[in-house]
N, C-alpha and C positions, 0 to 999 in steps of 0.2 A: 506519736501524736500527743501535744503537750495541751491542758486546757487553761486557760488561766482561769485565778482561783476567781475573780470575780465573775465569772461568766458560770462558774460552778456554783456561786452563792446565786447566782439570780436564778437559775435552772433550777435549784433547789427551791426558791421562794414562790416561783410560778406553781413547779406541783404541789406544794405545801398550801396554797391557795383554792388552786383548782379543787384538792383532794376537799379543802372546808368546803366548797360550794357545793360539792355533792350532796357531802353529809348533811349541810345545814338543807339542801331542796329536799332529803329524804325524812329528815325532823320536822319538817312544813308539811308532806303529804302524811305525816302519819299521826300529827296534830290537827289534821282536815278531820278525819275521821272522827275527833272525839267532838267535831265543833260545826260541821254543818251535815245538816239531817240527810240522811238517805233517803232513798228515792222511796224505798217499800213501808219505810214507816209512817204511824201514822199524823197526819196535820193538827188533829188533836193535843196530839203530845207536845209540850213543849218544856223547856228548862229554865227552872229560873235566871234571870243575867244576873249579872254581878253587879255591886255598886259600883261607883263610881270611884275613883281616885280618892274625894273630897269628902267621901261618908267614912273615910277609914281616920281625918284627921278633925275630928267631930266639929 
């Protein structure tokens, strides 16, 4: 059973892709975390936002 190489590079590029969209959905849920409030805390509390784009380029 012979594969050709091109059908080995696309197999490769598929799970090479697939394998980022994991990683990148598990770097989005664990950037949720530092960035929208849990349920138990309090409504009080809140964090300063950050400026804008245009307050950095004065």
């Amino acid at each position: 059973m012979t594969a050709k190489l091109g059908n080995l590079i696309g197999g490769l590029k598929r799970a090479v892709i697939e394998a980022q969209r994991c990683v990148c959905h598990q770097h989005i849920e664990e950037l949720q975390q530092f960035f929208i409030p849990d349920q138990e805390q309090d409504p009080a509390q809140s964090f300063p936002r950050a400026p804008g784009p245009r307050a950095w380029w004065g």
